[in-house]
Backbone bond lengths (Angstrom), bond angles and torsions (degrees), N, CA, C in turn:
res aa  C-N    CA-C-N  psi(-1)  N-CA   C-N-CA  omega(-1)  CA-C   N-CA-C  phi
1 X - - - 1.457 - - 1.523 112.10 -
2 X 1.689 117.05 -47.49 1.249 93.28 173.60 2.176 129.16 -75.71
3 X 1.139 117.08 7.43 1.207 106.00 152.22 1.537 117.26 -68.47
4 X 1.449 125.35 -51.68 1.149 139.87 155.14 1.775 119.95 7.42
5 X 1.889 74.67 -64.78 1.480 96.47 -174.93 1.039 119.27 -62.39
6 X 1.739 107.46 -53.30 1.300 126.55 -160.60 1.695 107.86 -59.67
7 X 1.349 105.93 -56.95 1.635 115.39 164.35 1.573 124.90 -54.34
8 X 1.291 128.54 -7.10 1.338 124.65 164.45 1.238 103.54 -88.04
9 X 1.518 125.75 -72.96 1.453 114.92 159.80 1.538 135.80 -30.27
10 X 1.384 129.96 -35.83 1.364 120.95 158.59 1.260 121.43 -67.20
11 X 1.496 122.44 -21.75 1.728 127.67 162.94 1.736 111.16 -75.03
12 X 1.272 109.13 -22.60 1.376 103.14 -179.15 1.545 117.53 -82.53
13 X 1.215 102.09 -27.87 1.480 137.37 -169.32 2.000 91.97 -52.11
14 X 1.448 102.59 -50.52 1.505 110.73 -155.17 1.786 85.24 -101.81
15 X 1.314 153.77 -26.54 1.663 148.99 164.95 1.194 100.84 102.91
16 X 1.340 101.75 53.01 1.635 137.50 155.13 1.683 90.21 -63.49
17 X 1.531 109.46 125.04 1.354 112.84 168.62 1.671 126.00 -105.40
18 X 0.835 125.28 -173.20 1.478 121.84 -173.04 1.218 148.47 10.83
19 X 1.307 110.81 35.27 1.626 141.41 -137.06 2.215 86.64 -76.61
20 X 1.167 99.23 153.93 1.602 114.94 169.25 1.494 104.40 -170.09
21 X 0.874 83.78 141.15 1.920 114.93 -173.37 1.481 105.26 -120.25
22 X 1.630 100.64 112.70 1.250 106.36 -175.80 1.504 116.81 -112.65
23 X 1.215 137.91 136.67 1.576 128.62 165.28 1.187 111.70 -79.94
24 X 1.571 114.23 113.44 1.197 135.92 -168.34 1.925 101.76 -88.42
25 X 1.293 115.69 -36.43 1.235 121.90 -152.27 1.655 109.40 -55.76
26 X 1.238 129.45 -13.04 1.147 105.11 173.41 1.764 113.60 -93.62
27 X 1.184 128.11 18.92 1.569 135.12 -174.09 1.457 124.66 -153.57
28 X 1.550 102.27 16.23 1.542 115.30 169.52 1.592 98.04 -163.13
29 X 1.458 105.42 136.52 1.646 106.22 159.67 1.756 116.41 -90.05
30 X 1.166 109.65 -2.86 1.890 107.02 175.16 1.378 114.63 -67.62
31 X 1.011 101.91 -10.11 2.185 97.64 169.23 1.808 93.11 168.26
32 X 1.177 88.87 168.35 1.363 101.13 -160.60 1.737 90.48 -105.77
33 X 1.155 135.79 -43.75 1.494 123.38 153.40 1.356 128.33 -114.61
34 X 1.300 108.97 161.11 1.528 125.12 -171.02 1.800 98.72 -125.14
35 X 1.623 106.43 117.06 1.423 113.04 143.32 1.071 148.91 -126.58
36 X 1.616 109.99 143.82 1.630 102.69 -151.56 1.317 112.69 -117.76
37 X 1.395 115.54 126.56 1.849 101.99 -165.48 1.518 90.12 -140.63
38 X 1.297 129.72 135.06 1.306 155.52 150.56 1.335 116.16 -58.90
39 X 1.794 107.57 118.96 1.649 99.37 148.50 1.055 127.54 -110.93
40 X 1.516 113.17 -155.02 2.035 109.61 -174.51 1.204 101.74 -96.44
41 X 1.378 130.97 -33.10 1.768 121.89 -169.48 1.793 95.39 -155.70
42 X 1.673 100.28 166.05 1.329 87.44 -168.03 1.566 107.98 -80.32
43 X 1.138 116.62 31.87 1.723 116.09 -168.33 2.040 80.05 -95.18
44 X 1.179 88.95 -69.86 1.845 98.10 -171.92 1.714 96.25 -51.52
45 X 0.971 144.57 -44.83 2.200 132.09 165.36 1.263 85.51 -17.74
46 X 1.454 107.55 -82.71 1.818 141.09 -138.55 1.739 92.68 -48.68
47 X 1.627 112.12 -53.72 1.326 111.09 -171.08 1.592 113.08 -89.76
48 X 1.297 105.30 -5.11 1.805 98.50 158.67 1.245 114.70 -67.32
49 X 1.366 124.30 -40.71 1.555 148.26 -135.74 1.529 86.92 -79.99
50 X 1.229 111.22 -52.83 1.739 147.76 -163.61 1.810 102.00 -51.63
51 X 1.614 75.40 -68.38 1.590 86.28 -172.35 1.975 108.76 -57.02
52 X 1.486 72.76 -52.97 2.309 64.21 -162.03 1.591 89.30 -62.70
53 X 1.266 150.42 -34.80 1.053 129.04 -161.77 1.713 105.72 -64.65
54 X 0.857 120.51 -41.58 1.511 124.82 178.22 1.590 110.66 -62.11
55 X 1.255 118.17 -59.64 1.167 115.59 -179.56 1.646 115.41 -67.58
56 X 0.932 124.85 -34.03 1.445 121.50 156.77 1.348 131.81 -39.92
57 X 1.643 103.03 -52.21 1.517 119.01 175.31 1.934 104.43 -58.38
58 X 1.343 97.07 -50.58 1.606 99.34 -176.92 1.273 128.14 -68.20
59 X 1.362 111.25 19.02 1.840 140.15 -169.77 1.701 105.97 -136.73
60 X 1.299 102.08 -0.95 1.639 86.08 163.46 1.774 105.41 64.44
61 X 1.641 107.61 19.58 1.489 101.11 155.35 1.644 119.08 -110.68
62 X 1.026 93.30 150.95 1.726 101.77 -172.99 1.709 112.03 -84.18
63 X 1.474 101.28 134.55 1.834 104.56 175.50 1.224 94.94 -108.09
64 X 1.194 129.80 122.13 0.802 125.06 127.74 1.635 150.03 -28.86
65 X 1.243 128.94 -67.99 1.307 124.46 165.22 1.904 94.04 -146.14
66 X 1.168 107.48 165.02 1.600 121.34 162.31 1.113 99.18 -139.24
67 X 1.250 110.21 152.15 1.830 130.26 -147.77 1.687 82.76 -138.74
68 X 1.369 116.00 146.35 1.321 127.91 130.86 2.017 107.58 87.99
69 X 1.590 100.12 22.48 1.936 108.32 -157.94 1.349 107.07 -100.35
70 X 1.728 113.97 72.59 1.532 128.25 -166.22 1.651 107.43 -118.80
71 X 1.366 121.09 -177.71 1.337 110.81 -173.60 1.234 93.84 -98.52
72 X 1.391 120.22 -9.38 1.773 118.09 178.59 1.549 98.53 -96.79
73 X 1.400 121.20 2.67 1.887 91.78 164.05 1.403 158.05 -67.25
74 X 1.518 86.14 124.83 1.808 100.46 174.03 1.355 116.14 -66.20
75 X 1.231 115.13 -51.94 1.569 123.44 -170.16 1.730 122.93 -138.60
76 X 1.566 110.02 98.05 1.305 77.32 -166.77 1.793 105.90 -117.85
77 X 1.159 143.74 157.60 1.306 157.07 -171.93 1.179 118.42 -111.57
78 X 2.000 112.51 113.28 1.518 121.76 -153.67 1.990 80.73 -114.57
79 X 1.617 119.18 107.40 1.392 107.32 -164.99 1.779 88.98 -102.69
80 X 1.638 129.85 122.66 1.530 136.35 163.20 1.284 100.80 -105.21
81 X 1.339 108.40 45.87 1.646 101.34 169.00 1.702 117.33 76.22
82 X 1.466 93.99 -80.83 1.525 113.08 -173.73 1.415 110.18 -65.80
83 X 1.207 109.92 -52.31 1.109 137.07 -175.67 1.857 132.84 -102.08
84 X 1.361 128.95 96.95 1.628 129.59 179.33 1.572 97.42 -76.34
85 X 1.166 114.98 134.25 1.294 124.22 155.33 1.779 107.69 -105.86
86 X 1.260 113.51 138.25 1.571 115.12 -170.96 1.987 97.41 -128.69
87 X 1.215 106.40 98.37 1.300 109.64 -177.44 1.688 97.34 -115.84
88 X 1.716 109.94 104.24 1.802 135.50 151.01 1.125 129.54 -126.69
89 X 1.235 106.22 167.07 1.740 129.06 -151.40 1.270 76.10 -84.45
90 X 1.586 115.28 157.21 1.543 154.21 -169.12 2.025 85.71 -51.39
91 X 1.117 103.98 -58.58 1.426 125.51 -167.52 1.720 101.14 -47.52
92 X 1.264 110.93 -67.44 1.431 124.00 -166.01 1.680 107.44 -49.15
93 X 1.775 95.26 -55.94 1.471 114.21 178.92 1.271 119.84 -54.51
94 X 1.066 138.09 -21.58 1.635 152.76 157.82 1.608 106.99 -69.45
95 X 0.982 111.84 -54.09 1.721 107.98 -158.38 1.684 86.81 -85.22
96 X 1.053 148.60 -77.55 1.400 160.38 -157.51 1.742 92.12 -49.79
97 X 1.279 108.34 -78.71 2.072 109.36 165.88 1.395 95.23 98.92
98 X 1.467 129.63 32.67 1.520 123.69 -167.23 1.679 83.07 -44.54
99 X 1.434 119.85 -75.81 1.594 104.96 -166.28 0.945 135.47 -27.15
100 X 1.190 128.39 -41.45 1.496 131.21 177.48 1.747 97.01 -64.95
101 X 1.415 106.99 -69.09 1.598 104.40 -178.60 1.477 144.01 -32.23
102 X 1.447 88.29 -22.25 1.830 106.68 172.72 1.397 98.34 -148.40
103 X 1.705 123.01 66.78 1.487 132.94 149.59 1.108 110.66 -97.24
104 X 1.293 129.28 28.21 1.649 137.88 142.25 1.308 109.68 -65.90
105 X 1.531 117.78 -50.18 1.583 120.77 -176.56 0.883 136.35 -60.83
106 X 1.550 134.85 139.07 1.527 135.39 -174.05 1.472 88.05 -39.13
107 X 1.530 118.89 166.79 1.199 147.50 136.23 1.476 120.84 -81.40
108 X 1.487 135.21 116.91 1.347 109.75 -166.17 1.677 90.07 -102.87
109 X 1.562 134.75 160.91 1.284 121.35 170.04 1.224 94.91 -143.99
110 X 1.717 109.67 114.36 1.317 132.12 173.31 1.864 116.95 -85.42
């Protein structure tokens, strides 16, 4: 939980909007949570992506891979194993609907 934390607050930090953290673990084995936070344009993705990736690294947590970290991003995917972070534009987050797609999953609320 406290990575959890730490990563909602470093998205909030930068006005990461509508963020939800879901427990995936009982209906996928690819990570046990999924978080999903919206930005305003793909400049602010790029510099969410930016930020937690740095501050993560400087915490001695491991990324695994990031998917999708362009100046044209819609959607991009920060994978720590345990944990997917899913940072898209207002646009992406509507049409794609991760929420709807995994509203089986707990809601976690930190």
């Amino acid at each position: 939980m406290d990575k959890l934390k730490l990563i909602k607050t470093l998205l909030e930090d930068k006005k990461a909007e509508d963020i939800s953290i879901l427990d995936v673990r009982k209906h996928t084995n690819i990570a046990d949570y999924f978080i999903i936070a919206t930005a305003n344009s793909s400049v602010h993705a790029k510099a969410l992506a930016e930020h937690l990736e740095k501050e993560l690294k400087s915490r001695g947590i491991t990324i695994d891979h990031i998917e999708g970290l362009n100046e044209h991003a819609q959607w991009i995917l920060i994978d720590l194993l345990d944990v997917i972070v899913h940072i898209q534009t207002k646009e992406a987050r509507e049409y794609y609907n991760l929420d709807w797609l995994w509203s089986n999953a707990e809601k976690v609320n930190l």
